[in-house]
N, C-alpha and C positions, 0 to 999 in steps of 0.2 A: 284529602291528600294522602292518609295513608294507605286507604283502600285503592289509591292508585297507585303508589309506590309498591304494595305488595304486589299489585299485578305486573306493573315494569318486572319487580325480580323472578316472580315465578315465568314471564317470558324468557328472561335473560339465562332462568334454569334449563327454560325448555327448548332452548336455543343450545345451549354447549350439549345438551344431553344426544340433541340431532346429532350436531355436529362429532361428537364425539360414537358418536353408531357409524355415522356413513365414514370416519378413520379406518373406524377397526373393518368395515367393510371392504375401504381402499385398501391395507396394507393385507389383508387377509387375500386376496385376488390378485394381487398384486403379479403373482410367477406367472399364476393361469393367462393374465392377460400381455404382461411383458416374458417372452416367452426363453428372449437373447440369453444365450448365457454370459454373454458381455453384459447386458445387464443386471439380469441378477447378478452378476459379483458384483457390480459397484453398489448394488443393495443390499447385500450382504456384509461390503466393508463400513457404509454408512451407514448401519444397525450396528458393527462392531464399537465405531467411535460411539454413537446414542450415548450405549453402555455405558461405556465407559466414562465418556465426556458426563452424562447425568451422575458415575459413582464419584467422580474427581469434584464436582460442582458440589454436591451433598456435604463435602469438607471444606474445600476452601473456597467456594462461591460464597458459604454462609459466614465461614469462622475468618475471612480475610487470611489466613495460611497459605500465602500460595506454596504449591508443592510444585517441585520440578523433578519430583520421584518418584510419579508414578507408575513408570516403566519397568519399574525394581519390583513392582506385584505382578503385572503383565509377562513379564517376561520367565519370573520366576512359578508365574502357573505355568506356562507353555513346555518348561523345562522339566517341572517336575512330573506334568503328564507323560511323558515320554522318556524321562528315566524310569519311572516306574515300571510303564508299558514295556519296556525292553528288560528290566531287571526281571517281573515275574511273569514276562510271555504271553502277555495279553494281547490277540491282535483278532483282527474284525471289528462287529461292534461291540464287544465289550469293552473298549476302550474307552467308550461312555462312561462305565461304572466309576473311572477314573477322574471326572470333572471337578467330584466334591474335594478331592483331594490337591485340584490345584486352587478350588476357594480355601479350604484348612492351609495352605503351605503360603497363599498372601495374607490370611489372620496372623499365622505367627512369625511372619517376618514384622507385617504392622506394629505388633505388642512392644518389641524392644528399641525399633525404630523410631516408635511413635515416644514412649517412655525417654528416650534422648534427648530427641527433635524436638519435643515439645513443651520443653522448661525453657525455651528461648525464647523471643518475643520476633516477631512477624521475619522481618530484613535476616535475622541470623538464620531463623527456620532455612527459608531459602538457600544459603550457602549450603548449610546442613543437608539438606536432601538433594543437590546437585553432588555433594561429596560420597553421597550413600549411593548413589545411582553407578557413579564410575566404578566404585568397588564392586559392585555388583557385573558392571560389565569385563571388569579385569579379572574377574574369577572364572566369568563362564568361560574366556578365552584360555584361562591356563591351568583348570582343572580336569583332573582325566576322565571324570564319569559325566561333564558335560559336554566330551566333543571337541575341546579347540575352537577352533576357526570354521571343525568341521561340523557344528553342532550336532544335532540329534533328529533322526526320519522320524514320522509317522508309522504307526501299522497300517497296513494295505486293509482300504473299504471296500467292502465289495459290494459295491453299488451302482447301478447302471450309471453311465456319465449323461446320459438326458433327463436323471433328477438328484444328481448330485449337490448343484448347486440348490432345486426345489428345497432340497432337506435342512442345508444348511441356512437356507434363510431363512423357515422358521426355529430352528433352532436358537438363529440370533436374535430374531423378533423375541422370544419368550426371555431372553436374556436382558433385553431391551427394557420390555414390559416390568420383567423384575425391578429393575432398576431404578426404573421412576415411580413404582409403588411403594416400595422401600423407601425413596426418597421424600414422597409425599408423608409421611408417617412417622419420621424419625427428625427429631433435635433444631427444630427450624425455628422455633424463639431462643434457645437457650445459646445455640451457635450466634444470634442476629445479637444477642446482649455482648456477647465476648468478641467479636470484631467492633460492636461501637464503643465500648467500653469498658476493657476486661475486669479491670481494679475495681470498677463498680460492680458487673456484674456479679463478682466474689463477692465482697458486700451486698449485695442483694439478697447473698444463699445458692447461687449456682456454684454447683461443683465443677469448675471450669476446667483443671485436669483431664478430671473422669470424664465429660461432657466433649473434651476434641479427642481423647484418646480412644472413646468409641464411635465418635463419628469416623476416626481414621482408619480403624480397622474393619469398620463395614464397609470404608471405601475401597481398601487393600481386599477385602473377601471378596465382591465385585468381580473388581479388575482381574481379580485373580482366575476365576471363574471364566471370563470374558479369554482370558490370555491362552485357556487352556484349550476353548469352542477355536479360538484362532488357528491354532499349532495342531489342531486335526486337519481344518480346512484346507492352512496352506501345506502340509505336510512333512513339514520342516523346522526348525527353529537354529538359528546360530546366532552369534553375538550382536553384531550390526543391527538384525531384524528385530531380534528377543527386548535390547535395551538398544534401544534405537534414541536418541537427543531429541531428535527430530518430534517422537512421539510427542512428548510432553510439550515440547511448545506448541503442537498442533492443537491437542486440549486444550492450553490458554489460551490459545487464538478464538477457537471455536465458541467457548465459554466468556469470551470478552465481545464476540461479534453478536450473539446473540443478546447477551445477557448475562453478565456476573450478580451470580445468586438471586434467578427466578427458574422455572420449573421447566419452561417454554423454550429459553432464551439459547439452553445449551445445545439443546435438540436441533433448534432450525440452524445455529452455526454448525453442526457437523453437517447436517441437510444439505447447506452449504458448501465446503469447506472440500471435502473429503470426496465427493463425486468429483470435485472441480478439481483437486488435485489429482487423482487417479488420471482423469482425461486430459490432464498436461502432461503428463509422465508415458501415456502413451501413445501423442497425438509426436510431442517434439523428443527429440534424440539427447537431447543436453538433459542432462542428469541433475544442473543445477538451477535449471529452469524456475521448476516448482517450490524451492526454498528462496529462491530471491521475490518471486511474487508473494510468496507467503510474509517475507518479511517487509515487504511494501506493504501490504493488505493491513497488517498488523499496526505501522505507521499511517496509515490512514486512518481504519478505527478509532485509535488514542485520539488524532486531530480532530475529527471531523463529529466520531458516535462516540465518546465516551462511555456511555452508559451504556451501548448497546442495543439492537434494533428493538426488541421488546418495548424498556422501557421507553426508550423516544419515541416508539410511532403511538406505545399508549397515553403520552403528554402531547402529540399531535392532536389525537383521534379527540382527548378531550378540551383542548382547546380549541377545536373545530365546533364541537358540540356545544360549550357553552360560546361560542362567538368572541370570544377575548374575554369571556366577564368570569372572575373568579366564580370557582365552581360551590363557595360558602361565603355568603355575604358578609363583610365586614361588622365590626360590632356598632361602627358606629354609625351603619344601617340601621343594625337589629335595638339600639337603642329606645328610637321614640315605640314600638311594640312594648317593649317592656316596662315603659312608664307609663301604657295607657292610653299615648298621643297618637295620632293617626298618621302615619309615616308622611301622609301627602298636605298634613297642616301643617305649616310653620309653626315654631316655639311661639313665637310674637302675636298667635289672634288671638281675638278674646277670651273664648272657652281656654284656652294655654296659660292666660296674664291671670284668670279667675283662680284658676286651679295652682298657680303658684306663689298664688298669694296668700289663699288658701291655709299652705302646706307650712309656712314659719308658727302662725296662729296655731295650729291643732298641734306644732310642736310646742310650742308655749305653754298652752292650756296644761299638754302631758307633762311637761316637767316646773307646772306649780301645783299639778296635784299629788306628783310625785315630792314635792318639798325640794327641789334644784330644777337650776338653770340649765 
């Protein structure tokens, strides 16, 4: 039995490891073979959600936080790439140089953000960071060095426009990639103890502070990153765009369709999500189109997938497999095994009646040579 179970898993290794080759093969080919530049951008902007939606998941998918601010690091990379790029006259591609500086500018908004936000317990959090998002967008609108209304251009690429788009989608793929490496590798028991039970988890010895205050800032350094790839692409950033509402319930959507706090689950909701809004936005004329579906979709979810497609089709797939029959036999199976009995003898034959009669005698014997009853 175990030399078969080892082999089940070494297939089941060598089964993801295929599958995980012929991915990196599909999304690597991907421009070469979809050539549309309609296409590549709706691939481009669903590698930008990946990103994101996997840095937003990595906090509050795990630590039950949900954030409704995450727009506040998105937005505030996008900005500060391009204040920069205009303060010290950087234009072409050295604007690139400029990225890490929009991941450094979402770490230290996180620090004091998070430091706040995060002595609160779940329900206030959320207020909290819907209050920090507005101020965030009331500043860009009425400060002079971000623009107004009129936000802040792009430096001009000079890049042929039949690989402009090429460029930028792997740019967001590597972004992509980052994101759920990073996520695989960081805080995933110690966030899973502080959403089922903080007070315990503190008593157990988890620094629960320190333990969401840097899972928040690696997700703020992310997005921030992610906000700044955006604000080359689109060439532009003003308020509406930068700190858009919109954004962040699209992430909850996305991370609730797939899957809140698995690895898989965020990914196929933008996969989802975010193509399918692009093509509503520019198939119909109504501007409100896409936010009322999205808030029916969202009300269906809650109804219907709770949990999300991930784990429901993996509670399918394994209820299909074992046929209805739990997947670990009750104890009061595993019972006659462990006294010896042969599961398929009744208690009542004789070898059973011998052997139980047996068992009071030889406790006898031992507790009158032990001198007690």
């Amino acid at each position: 039995m175990t030399g078969r179970m080892m082999s089940a898993v070494s297939r089941q290794r060598a089964a993801a490891g295929l599958a995980l080759v012929l991915l990196a093969v599909a999304v690597i080919v991907f421009p070469v073979v979809f050539s549309s530049p309609v296409i590549t951008n709706y691939a481009i902007y669903a590698l930008i959600f990946i990103a994101v939606v996997t840095a937003w998941n990595m906090f509050s998918g795990f630590s039950g936080y949900i954030s409704l601010g995450q727009a506040v690091f998105f937005g505030s990379g996008a900005y500060a790439v391009g204040i920069a790029a205009r303060a010290w006259h950087i234009t072409g591609v050295g604007v690139f140089a400029l990225l890490p500086l929009a991941a450094a500018v979402g770490a230290v908004i996180a620090v004091p953000f998070g430091l706040v936000a995060l002595r609160v317990r779940r329900h206030t959090f959320i207020v909290i960071t819907i209050a920090v998002f507005f101020i965030f967008q009331l500043m860009a609108y009425n400060f002079a060095f971000t623009g107004g209304s009129v936000g802040v251009a792009a430096p001009f690429l000079p890049w042929s426009p039949t690989t402009f788009n090429d460029r930028f989608y792997y740019l967001t793929l590597g972004c992509a990639v980052v994101a759920v490496l990073v996520r695989r590798a960081r805080f995933g028991l110690r966030l899973r103890a502080i959403r089922d039970d903080e007070d315990r988890a503190r008593g157990l010895g988890v620094r629960t502070m320190r333990v969401k205050l840097a899972a928040f800032v690696l997700s703020a350094t992310i997005t921030g990153l992610v906000g700044g790839v955006w604000f080359l692409y689109l060439t532009q950033v003003q308020p509406p765009s930068g700190f858009d509402p919109l954004f962040d319930l699209s992430l909850v959507l996305m991370a609730f369709l797939g899957g809140l706090g698995t690895i898989s689950g965020p990914i196929i909701g933008a996969l989802i999500i975010e193509p399918g809004q692009l093509y509503l936005t520019i198939k119909y004329t109504n501007g409100y189109l896409s936010e009322i579906l999205l808030g029916a979709l969202f009300l269906a979810i809650v109804i219907f997938v709770p949990r999300g497609i991930v784990p429901t089709t993996g509670e399918w797939l394994r209820r299909l497999r074992t046929r209805g029959r739990p997947a670990v036999p009750p104890a009061s199976q595993r019972a006659p095994a462990a006294t010896g009995l042969r599961s398929e003898e009744p208690a009542t034959s004789d070898e059973g009646r011998s052997r139980l009669k047996r068992r009071p005698e030889a406790s006898g014997k031992k507790g009158r040579a032990g001198g007690t009853i």
